[in-house]
C-alpha positions as CSV (number, residue, x, y, z in Angstrom):
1,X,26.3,-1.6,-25.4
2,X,26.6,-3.7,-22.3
3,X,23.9,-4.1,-20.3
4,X,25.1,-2.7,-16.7
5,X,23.9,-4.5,-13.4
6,X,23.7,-1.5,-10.3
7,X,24.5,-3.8,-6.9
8,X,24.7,-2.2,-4.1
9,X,26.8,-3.2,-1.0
10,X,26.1,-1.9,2.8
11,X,29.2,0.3,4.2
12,X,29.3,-2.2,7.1
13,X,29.7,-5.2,4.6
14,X,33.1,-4.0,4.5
15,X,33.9,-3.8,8.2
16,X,34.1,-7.6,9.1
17,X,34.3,-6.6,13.2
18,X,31.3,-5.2,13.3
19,X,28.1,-7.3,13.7
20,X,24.6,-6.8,12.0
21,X,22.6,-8.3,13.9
22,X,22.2,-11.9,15.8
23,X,21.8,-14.9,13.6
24,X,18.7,-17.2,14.2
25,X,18.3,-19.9,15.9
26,X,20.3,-18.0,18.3
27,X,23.0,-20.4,19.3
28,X,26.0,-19.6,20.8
29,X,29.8,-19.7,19.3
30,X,32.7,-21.8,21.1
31,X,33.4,-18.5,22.8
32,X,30.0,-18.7,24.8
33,X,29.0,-15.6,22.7
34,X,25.6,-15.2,20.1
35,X,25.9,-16.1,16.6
36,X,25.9,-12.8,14.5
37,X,25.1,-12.1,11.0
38,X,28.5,-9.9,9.5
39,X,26.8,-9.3,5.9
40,X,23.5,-7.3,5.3
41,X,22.1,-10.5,3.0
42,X,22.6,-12.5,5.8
43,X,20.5,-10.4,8.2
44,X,18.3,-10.6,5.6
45,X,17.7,-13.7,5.4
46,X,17.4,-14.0,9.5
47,X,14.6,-10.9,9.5
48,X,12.8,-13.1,6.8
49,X,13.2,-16.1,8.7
50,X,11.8,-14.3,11.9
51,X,9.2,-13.2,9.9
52,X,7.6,-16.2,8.9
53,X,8.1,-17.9,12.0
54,X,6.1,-15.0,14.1
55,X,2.4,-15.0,14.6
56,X,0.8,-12.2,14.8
57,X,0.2,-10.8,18.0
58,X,3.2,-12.1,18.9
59,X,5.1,-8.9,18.6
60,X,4.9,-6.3,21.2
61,X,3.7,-3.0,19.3
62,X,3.1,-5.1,16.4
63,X,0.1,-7.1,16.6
64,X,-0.3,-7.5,12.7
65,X,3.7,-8.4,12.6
66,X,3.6,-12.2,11.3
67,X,2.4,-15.0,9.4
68,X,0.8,-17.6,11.1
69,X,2.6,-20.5,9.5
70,X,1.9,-22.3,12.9
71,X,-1.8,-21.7,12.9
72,X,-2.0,-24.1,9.8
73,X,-0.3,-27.2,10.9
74,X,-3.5,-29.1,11.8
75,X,-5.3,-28.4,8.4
76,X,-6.6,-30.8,6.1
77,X,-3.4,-31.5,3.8
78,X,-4.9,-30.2,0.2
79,X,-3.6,-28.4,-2.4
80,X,-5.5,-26.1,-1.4
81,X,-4.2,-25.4,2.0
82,X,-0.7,-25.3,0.3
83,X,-1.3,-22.8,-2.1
84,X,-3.0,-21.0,1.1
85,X,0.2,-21.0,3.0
86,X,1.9,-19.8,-0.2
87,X,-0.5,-16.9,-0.4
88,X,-0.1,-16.3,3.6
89,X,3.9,-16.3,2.8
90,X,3.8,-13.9,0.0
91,X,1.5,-11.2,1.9
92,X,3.5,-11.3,4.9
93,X,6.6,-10.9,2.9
94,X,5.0,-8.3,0.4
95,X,3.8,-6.3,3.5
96,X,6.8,-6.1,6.0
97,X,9.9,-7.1,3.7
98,X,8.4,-5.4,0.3
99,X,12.4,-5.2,-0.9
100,X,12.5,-9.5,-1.1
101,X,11.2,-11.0,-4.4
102,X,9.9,-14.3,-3.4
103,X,10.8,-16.7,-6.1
104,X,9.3,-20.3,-5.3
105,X,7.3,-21.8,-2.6
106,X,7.6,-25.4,-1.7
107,X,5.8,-26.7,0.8
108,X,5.6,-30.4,1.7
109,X,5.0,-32.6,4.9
110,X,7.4,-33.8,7.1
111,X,7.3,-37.6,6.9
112,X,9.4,-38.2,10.0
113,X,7.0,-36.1,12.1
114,X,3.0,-36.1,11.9
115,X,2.2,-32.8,12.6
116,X,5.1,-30.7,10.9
117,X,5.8,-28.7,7.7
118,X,8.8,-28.5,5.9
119,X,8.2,-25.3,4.2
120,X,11.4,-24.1,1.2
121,X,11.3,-20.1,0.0
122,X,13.4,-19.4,-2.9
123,X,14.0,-15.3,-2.7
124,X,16.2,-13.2,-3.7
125,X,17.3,-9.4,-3.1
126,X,17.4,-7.6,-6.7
127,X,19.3,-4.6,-4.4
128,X,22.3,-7.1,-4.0
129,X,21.6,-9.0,-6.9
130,X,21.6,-12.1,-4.6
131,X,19.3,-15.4,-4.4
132,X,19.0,-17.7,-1.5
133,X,16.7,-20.7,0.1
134,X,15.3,-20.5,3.4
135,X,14.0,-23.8,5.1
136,X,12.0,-23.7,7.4
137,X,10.3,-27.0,9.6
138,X,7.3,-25.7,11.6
139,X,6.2,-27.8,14.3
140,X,4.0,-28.0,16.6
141,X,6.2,-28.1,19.4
């Protein structure tokens, strides 16, 4: 007996006119208009992104909403402090975006930059049976 894999797809998956959501960084198209995420995966991966890049307080009606990756680029640069921003990473994505399985951290400084991160999550979405890598540089800027 084979062994069956359930994927789900989003009704609007199918309809390739109508927009998610807005893609970050917003940036505009050569038709002056936002970028938008078509595909539910993408949005995804933008809500993660916006996630990690918010610090809490940050959000109107949210105060707890975040992660604080900024907070931590003037650390000491330890293991330590890396496996703290891996810790900070998986409780902000366990908390608000329970549905992600956060596969592998990398986090690693930027050696173009002094004070900057270049921070790699490896995640995937078991309900689409999808995997993905989200880069993200934090600076201090």
């Amino acid at each position: 007996m084979a062994n069956i894999i359930e994927t789900r797809i989003n009704p609007l998956d199918f309809e390739t006119d109508i927009a998610i959501g807005l893609s970050l960084p917003i940036t505009s198209d050569n038709d002056m208009n936002f970028k938008y995420n078509y595909l539910t995966f993408d949005q995804i991966k933008t809500n993660l992104r916006n996630l990690l890049l918010t610090e809490p307080g940050e959000r109107i009606m949210l105060p707890e909403y975040g992660c604080g990756l900024r907070r931590r680029l003037f650390e000491n640069n330890t293991n330590k402090d890396k496996i703290d921003i891996e810790t900070l990473i998986r409780n902000s994505v366990s908390r608000w975006m329970s549905f992600i399985t956060i596969d592998n951290i990398t986090v690693a400084n930027d050696p173009k930059i002094e004070y900057a991160l270049n921070i790699h999550v490896d995640f995937s979405v078991e309900l689409y049976n999808k995997k993905d890598t989200l880069t993200l540089p934090i600076t201090n800027g």
